[in-house]
MIDOSE-1310 file (N, C-alpha, C; in nm, 2 decimals, decimal comma, always signed):
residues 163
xxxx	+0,97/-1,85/-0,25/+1,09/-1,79/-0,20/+1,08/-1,64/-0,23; +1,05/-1,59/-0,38/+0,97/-1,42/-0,42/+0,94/-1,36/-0,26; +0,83/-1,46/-0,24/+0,80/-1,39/-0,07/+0,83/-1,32/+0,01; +0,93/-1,41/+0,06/+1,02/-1,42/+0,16/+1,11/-1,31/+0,15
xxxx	+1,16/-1,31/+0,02/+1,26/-1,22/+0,02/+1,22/-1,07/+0,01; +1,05/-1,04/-0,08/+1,06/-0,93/-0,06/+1,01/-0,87/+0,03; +1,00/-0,94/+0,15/+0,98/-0,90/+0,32/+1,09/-0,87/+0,40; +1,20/-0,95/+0,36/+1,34/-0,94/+0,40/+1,38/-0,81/+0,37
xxxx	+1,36/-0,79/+0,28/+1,40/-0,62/+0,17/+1,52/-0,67/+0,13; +1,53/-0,77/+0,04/+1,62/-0,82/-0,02/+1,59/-0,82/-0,23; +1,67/-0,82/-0,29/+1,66/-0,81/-0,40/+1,58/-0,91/-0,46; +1,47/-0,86/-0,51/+1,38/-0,95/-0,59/+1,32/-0,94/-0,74
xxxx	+1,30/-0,99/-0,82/+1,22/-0,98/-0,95/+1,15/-0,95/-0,97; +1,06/-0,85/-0,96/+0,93/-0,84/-0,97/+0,83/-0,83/-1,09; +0,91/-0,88/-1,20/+0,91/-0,96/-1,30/+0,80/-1,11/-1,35; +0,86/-1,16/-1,23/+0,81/-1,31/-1,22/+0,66/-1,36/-1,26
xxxx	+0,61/-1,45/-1,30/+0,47/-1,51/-1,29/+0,39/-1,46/-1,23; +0,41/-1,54/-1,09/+0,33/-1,52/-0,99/+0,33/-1,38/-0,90; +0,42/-1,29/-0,92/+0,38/-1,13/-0,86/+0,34/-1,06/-0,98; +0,34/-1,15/-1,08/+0,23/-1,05/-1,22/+0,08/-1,09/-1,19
xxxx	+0,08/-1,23/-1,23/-0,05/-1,27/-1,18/-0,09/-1,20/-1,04; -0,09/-1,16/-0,92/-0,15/-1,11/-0,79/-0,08/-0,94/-0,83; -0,06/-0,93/-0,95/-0,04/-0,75/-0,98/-0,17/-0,73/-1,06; -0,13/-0,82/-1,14/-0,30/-0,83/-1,23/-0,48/-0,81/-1,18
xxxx	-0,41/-0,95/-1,12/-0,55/-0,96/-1,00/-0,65/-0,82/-0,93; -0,50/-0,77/-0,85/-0,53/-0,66/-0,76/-0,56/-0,51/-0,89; -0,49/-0,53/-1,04/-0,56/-0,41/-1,10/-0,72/-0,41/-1,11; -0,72/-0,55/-1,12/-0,86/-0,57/-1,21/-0,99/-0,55/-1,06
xxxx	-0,97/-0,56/-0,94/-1,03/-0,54/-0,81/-1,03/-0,40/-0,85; -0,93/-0,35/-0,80/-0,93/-0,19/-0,76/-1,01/-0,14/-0,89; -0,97/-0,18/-1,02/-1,06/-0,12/-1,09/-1,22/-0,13/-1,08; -1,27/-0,28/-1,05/-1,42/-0,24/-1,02/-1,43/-0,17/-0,88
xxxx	-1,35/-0,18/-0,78/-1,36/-0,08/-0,68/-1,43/+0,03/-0,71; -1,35/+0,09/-0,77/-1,34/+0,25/-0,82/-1,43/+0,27/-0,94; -1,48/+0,18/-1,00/-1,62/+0,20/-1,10/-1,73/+0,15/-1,00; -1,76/+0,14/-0,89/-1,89/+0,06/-0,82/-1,95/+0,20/-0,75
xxxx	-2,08/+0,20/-0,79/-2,15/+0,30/-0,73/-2,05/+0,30/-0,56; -2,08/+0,49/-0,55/-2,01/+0,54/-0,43/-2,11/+0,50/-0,32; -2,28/+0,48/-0,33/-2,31/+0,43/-0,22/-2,36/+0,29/-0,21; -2,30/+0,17/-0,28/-2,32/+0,06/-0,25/-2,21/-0,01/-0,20
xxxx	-2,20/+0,02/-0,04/-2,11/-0,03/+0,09/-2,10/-0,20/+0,08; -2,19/-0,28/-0,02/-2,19/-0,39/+0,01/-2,07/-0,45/-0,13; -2,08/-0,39/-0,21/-1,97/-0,38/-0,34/-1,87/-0,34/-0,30; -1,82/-0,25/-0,23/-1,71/-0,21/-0,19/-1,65/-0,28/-0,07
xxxx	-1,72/-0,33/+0,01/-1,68/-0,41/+0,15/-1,63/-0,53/+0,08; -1,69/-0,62/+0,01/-1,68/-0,70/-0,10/-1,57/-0,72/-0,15; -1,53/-0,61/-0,23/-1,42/-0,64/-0,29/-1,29/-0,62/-0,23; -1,32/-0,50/-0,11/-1,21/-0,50/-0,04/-1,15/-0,59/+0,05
xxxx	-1,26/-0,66/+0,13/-1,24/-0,80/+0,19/-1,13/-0,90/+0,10; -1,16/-0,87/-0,07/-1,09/-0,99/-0,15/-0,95/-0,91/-0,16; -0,96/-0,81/-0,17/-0,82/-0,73/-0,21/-0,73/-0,69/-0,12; -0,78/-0,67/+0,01/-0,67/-0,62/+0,15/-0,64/-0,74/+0,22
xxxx	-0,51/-0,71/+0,27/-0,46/-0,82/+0,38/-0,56/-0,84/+0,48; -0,62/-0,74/+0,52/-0,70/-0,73/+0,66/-0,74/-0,62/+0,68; -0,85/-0,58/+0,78/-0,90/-0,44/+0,77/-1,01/-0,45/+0,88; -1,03/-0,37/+0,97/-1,11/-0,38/+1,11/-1,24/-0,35/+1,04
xxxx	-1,29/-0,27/+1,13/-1,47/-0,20/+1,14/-1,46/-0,08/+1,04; -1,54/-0,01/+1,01/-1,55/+0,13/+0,96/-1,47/+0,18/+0,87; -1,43/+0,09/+0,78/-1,31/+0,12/+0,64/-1,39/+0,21/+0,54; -1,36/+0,35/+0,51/-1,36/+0,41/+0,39/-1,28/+0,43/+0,31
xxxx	-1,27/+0,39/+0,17/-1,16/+0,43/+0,10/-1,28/+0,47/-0,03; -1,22/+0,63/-0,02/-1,30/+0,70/-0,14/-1,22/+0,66/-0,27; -1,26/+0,63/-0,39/-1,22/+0,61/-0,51/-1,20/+0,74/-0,56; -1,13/+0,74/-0,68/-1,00/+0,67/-0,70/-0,89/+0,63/-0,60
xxxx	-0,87/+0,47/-0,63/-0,77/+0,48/-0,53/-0,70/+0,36/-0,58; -0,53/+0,35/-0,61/-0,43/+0,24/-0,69/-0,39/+0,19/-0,56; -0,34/+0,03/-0,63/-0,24/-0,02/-0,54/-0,16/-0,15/-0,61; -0,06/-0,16/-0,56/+0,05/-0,25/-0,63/-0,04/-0,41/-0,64
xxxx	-0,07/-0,47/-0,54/-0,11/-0,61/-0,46/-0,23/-0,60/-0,38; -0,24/-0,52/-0,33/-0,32/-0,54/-0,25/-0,34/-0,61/-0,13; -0,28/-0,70/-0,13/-0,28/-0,82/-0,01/-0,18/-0,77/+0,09; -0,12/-0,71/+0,09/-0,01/-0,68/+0,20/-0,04/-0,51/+0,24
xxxx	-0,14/-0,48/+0,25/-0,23/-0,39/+0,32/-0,33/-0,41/+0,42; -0,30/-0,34/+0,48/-0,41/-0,39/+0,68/-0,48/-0,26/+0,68; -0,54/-0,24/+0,74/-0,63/-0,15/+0,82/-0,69/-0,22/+0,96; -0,67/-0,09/+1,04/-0,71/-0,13/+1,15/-0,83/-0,04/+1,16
xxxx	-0,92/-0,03/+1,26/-1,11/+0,03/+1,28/-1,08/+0,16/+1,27; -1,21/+0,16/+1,23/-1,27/+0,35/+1,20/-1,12/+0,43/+1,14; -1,10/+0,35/+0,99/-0,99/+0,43/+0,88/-1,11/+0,50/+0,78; -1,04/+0,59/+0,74/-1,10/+0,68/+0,58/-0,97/+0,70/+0,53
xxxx	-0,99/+0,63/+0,38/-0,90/+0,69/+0,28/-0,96/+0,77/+0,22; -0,92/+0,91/+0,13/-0,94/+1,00/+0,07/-0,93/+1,02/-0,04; -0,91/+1,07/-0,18/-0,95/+0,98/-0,26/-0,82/+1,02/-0,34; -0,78/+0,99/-0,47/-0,64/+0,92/-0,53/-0,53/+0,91/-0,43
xxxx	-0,56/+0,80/-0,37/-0,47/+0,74/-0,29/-0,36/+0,61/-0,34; -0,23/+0,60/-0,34/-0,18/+0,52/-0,41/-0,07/+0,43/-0,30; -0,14/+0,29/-0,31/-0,02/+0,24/-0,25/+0,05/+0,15/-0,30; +0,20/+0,14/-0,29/+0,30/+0,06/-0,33/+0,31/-0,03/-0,23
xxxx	+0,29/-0,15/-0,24/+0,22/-0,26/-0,17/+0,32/-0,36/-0,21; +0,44/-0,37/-0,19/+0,51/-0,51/-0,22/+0,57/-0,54/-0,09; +0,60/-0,43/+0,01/+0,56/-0,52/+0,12/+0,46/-0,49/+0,25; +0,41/-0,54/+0,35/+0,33/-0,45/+0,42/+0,34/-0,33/+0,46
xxxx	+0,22/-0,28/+0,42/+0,17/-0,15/+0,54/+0,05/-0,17/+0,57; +0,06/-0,12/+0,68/-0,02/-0,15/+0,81/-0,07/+0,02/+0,84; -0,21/+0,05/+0,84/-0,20/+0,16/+0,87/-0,33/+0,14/+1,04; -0,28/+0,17/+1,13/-0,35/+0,15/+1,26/-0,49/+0,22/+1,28
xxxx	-0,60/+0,23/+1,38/-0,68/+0,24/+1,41/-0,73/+0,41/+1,42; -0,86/+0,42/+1,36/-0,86/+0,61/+1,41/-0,80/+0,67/+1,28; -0,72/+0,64/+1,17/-0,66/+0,72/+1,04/-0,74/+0,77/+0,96; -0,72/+0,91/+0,94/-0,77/+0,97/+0,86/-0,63/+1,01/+0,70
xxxx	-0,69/+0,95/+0,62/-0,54/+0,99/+0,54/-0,61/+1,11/+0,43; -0,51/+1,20/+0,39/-0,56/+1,29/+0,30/-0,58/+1,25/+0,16; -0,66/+1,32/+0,06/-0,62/+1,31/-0,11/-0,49/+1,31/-0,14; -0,47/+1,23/-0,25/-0,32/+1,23/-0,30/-0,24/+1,17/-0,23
xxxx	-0,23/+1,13/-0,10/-0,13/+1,08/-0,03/-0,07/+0,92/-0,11; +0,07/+0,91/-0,09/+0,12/+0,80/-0,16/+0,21/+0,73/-0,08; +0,17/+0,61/-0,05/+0,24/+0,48/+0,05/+0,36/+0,38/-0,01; +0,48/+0,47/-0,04/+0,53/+0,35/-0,15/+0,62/+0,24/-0,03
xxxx	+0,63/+0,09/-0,04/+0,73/+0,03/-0,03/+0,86/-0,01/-0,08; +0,85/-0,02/-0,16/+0,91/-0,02/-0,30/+1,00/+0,06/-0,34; +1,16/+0,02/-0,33/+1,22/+0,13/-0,42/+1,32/+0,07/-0,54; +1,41/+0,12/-0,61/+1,48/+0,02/-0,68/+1,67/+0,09/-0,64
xxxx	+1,72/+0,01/-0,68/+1,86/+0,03/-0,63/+1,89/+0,16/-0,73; +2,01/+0,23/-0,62/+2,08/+0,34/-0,74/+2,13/+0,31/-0,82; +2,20/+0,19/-0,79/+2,32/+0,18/-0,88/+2,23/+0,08/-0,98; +2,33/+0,11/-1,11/+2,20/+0,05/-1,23/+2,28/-0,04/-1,25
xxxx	+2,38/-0,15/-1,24/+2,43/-0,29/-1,22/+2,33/-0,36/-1,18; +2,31/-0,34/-1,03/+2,26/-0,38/-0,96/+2,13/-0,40/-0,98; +2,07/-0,30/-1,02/+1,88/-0,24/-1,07/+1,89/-0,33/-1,21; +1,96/-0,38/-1,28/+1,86/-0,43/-1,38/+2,00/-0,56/-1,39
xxxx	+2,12/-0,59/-1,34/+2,16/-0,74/-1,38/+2,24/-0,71/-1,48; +2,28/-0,87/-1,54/+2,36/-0,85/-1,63/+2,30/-0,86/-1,74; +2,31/-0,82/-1,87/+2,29/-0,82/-1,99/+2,24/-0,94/-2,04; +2,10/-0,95/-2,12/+2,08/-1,13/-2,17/+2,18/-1,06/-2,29
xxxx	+2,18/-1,24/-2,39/+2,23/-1,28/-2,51/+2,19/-1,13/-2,61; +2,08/-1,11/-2,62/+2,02/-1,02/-2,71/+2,02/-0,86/-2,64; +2,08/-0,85/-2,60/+2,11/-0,69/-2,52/+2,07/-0,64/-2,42; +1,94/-0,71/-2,37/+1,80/-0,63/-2,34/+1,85/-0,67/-2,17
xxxx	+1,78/-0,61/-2,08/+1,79/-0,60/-1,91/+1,68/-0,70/-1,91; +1,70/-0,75/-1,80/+1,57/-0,81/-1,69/+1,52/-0,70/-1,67; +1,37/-0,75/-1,64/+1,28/-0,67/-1,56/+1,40/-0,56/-1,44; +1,38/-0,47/-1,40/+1,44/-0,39/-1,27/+1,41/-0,45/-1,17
xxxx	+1,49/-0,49/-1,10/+1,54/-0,55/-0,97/+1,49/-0,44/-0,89; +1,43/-0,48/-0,72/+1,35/-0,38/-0,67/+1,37/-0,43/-0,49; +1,40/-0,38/-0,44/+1,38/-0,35/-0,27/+1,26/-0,33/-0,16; +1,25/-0,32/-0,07/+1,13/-0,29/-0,01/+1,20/-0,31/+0,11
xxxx	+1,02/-0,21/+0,21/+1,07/-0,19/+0,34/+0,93/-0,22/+0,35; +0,90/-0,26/+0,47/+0,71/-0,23/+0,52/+0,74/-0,09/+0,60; +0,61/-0,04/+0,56/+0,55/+0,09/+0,63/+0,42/+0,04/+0,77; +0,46/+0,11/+0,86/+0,36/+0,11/+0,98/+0,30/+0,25/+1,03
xxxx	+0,19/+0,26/+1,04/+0,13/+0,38/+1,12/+0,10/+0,37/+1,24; +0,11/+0,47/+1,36/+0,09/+0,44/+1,51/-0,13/+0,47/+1,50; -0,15/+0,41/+1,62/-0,29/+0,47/+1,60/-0,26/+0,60/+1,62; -0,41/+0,68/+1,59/-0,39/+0,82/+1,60/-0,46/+0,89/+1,77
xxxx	-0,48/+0,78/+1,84/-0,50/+0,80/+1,94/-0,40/+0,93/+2,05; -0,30/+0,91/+1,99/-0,23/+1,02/+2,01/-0,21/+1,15/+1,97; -0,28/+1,17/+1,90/-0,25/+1,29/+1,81/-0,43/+1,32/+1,86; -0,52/+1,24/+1,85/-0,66/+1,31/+1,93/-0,64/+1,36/+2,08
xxxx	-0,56/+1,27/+2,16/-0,55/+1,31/+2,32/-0,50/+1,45/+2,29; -0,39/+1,50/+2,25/-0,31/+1,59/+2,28/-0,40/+1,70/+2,22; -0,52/+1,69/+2,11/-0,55/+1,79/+2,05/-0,66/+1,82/+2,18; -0,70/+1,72/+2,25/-0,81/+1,75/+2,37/-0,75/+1,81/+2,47
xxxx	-0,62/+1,78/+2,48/-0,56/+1,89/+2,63/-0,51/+1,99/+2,59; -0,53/+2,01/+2,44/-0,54/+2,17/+2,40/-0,38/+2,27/+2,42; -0,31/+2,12/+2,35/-0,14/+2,15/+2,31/-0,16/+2,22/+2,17; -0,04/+2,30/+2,19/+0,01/+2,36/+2,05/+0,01/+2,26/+1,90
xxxx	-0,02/+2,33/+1,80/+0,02/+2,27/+1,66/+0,11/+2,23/+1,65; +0,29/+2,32/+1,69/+0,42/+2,27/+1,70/+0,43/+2,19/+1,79; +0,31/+2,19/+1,91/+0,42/+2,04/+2,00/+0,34/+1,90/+1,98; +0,19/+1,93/+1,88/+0,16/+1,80/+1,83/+0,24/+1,74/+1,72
xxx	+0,34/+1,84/+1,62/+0,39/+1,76/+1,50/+0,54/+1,70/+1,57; +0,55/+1,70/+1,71/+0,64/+1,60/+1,83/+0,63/+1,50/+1,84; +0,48/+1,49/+1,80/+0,43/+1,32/+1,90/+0,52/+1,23/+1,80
């Protein structure tokens, strides 16, 4: 049910067993990610195969690079990530075909309520909050096939940040 709901973008625990265990999982991946020699493509295809939802042809993702889960991340062909790249992954993003992403860029899904009732519950026996209660949205990227056309018919910088 965890699932379901944090796809809905409905109020979930993220607390629980089993989103620690697949929070765990995905630190302990990303971390050998990001320790595996920078030119052994077969280590890194490897682990990323085990750690992303899905991912086309031609995936770069330069190390350092964090992520919540890992499993609710796609790539679509011929992406580069750039390196401290950080995604908040509790619910999909999807980043389409052709993307080039910069250093530092950060993908969050994830947010937690304003109101702090709400964000952490009622009070246990002994004082203390639940875990923070947390929201989500999925993120999508268009290909960038649009943004290459227009740079080829040789439009302005202001009328490509239109598309």
């Amino acid at each position: 049910m965890t699932r379901e709901k944090i796809l809905a973008g409905q109020l979930y625990d993220y607390g629980g067993a089993e989103l620690l265990r697949q929070w765990h999982r995905a630190k302990d991946l990303v971390r050998d990610y990001n320790r595996a020699d920078s030119a052994d493509v077969r280590e890194k295809e490897r682990i990323s195969n085990e750690l992303l939802g899905g991912r086309g042809k031609n995936l770069w993702i330069t190390a350092p690079f964090y992520v919540d889960y890992g499993n609710n991340i796609y790539f679509g062909n011929n992406c580069e990530v750039n390196m401290n790249f950080t995604f908040l992954d509790d619910n999909e993003i999807r980043i389409g075909d052709n993307a080039l992403i910069a250093p530092n860029v950060q993908i969050y899904t994830a947010f937690h309520p304003m109101n702090a009732a709400e964000r952490f519950g009622e009070k246990k026996e002994d004082g203390s909050f639940a875990f923070c209660k947390t929201r989500t949205a999925p993120v999508v990227t268009r290909q960038c096939d649009r943004l290459r056309k227009s740079l080829q018919s040789g439009k302005r910088k202001r009328d490509i940040l239109k598309i």
